[in-house]
Phi, psi and omega in degrees: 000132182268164187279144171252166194266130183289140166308135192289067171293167199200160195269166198218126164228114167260139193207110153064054163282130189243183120230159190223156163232133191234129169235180187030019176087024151231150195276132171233114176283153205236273175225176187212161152076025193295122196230148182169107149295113188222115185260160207290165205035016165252151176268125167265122186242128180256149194240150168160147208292187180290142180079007173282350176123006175321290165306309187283337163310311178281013157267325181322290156336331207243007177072358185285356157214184192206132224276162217256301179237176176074197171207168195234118192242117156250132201076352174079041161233136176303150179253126191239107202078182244249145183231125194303314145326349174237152173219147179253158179242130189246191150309299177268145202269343185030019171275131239279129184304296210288003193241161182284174187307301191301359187233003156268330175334288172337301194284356163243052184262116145009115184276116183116012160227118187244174201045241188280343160298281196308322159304327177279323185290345175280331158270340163300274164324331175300328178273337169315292180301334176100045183222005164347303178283357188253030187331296233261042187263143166265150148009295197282351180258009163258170206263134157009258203297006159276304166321310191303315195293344209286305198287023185230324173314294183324310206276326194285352216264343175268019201016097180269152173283323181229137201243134178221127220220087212263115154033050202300289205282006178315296195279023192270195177271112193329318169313280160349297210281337176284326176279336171287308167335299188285005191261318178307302197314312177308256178014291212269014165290293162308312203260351171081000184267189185299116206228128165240138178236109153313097153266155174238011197247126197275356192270331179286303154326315193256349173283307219256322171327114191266341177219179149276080170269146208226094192255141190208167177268131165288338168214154170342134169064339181309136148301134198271147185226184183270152203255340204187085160274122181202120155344097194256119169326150159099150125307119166276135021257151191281157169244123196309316163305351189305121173277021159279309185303309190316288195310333202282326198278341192259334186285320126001258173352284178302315175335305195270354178101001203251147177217112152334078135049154168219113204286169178278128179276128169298117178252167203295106155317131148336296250245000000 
């Protein structure tokens, strides 16, 4: 990958952000009281079991919803409607089948920039992600990770001040999904911005992540707020092997409820 030109990244400040959803005519809280600093060029990753509200904070972040109480600031402007400084990453590559790799690329280029700016700028990220030979390729004619990569092309291709990312690599492959970690990781190394990430994979968290936020309920039916932030050691890029990480992913772990095992100490032959 040739250097990339860093991004104007800029800080996302959440302050006593709540949300509520009401179906069959009752309110139901989603979360409450959310306070989260995310300084400009770091990356975050939020952890927390399913249904907690993970995803709905990071529609929050990106203006696509819009929070019951608190506020949302990027850059130290309120967010108001879809905010234009973020670009988002889905799960799902959501890229539109009629169109070639290079022209969904395309659609999350700045609006106004067109002709030969556009063209270059379109080859430039196809090529960052490593889809250069797939321009003119449809959707359907690529692999998962290559959609994932095209729709990660898309979001960088708006220079975003904040990159916001629901679980981008889930549905990928095991394989897959460790070579897009190191590719994000590059990527936002060079190019610098501000990254907020949804995981449900603590391995993933602590490879790409400068802190952990860990959001939960306190109690059954409670709306959820963060239960835990922590800081992960080590300068990126991480080596996946580290026993500090190790040690980090079992403390992680119980936080979510899961408890890690303790293997049986092996004894010496005598003999």
């Amino acid at each position: 990958m040739g250097k990339l030109p860093r991004m104007s990244a800029v800080p996302l400040t959440i302050s006593g952000v709540g949300k509520d959803f009401t179906a069959s005519g009752r309110r139901h809280a989603v979360l409450a009281d959310v306070d989260l600093d995310v300084a400009a060029g770091e990356v975050v990753a939020l952890l927390g079991p399913s249904g907690c509200g993970k995803s709905t904070l990071l529609r929050l972040a990106g203006g696509l919803d819009t929070p019951s109480a608190g506020t949302v600031l990027v850059d130290g402007s309120p967010v108001r409607g879809f905010e234009p400084r973020c670009a988002v990453v889905f799960q799902e590559p959501r890229l539109l089948p009629w169109r070639t790799i290079e022209r969904n690329v395309a659609y999350g280029l700045p609006r106004g920039t067109t002709g030969e700016r556009a063209r270059t700028e379109v080859a430039h990220w196809l090529s960052v992600v490593g889809l250069a030979d797939f321009a003119r390729h449809r959707p359907r004619q690529v692999s998962g990770g290559m959609a994932q990569r095209a729709a990660l092309a898309r979001a960088l291709a708006r220079r975003p001040g904040v990159l916001l990312l629901d679980e981008p690599f889930a549905a990928l492959d095991a394989l897959t999904r460790l070579r897009m970690q190191d590719l994000l990781a590059e990527v936002q190394r060079e190019a610098g911005t501000t990254v907020l990430l949804v995981t449900h994979d603590v391995d993933e968290a602590l490879h790409l992540a400068d802190r952990v936020v860990l959001l939960g309920a306190s109690a059954p039916g409670k709306p959820a707020s963060v239960r835990l932030i922590q800081p992960v050691p080590g300068d990126r890029p991480r080596d996946r092997g580290d026993a500090e990480l190790a040690a980090l992913r079992v403390t992680l772990l119980a936080e979510l409820g899961v408890q890690t095992p303790v293997s049986p100490v092996k004894k010496e032959s005598l003999i």
